[in-house]
C-alpha positions in Angstrom: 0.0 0.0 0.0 1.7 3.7 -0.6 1.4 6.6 1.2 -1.4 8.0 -0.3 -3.7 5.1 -0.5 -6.7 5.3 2.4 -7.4 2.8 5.4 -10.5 3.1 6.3 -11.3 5.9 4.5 -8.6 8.4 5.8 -5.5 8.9 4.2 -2.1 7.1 7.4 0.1 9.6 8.2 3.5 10.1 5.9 5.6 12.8 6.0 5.5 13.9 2.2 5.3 16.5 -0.1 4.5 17.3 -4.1 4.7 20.6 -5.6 0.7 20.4 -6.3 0.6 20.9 -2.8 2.0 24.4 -3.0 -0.2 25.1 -6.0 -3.3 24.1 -4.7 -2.5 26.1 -1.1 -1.4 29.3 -2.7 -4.7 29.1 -5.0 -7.4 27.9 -1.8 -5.6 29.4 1.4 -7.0 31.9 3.2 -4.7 34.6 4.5 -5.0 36.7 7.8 -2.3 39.4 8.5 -1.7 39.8 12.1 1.3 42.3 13.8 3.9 39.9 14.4 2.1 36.9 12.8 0.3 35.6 9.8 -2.5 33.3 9.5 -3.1 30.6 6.7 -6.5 28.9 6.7 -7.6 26.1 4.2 -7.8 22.4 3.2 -5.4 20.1 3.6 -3.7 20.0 -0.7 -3.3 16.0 0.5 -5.8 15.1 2.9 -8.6 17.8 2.6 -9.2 18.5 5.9 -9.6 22.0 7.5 -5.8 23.5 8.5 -4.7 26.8 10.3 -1.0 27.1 10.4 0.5 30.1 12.3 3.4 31.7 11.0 5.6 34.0 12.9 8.6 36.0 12.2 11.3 33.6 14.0 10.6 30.6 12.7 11.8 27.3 13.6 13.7 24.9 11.0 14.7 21.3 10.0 16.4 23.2 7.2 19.8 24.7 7.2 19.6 28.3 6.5 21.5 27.9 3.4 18.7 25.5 1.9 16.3 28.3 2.0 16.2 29.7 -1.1 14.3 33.2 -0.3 13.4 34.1 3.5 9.9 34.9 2.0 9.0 31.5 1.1 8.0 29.3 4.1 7.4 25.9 5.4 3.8 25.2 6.0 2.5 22.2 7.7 -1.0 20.3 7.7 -1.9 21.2 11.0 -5.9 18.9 10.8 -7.4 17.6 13.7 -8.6 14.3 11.9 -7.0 11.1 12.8 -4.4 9.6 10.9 -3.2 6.7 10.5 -0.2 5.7 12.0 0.4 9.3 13.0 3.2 9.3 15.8 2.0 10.5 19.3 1.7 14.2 20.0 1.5 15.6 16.3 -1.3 16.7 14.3 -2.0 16.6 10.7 -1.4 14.1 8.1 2.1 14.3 7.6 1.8 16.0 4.5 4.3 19.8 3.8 4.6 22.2 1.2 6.4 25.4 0.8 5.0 28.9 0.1 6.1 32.3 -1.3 4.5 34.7 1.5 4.1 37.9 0.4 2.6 40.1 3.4 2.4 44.1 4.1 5.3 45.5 5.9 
């Protein structure tokens, strides 16, 4: 069975990504601009389930700094409270990551 293949109707946990991801986010995603925050608010590009991700201006990476291409594009995570699979203790979502350009106010 891969990664993407339901059990029981709900997509197990796997830490994975596909550029569609990206382009489905930057086209559904729902963007709230907050002082020293900003809000993104969609579905899931993977599992389709509601998300909120919360990104702030110091932002902690599995990247080295030198991976990032642009400090405007970020990491953004499914964040869903639907069960997964197979999802290790004490995270949410479904596993699933994509990155976005973030283009905010100053």
């Amino acid at each position: 069975m891969g990664d993407d293949e339901p059990v029981a109707g709900v997509l197990p946990y796997a830490e994975v990504t596909d550029e569609a991801y990206a382009v489905r986010a930057a086209a559904d995603f729902t963007v709230r601009q907050f002082e020293f925050a900003v809000q993104l608010s969609g579905r899931c590009p993977r599992c389709d389930h509601p998300t909120t991700s919360m990104l702030v201006d110091a932002l902690y990476r599995r990247d080295s700094p030198a991976a990032v291409p642009d400090a405007d594009y970020r990491t953004v995570l499914c964040e869903c409270e639907a069960d997964h699979p197979a999802r290790p203790a004490g995270l949410r979502g479904c596993g699933a990551h994509w990155t976005l350009r973030l283009e905010v106010e100053a």
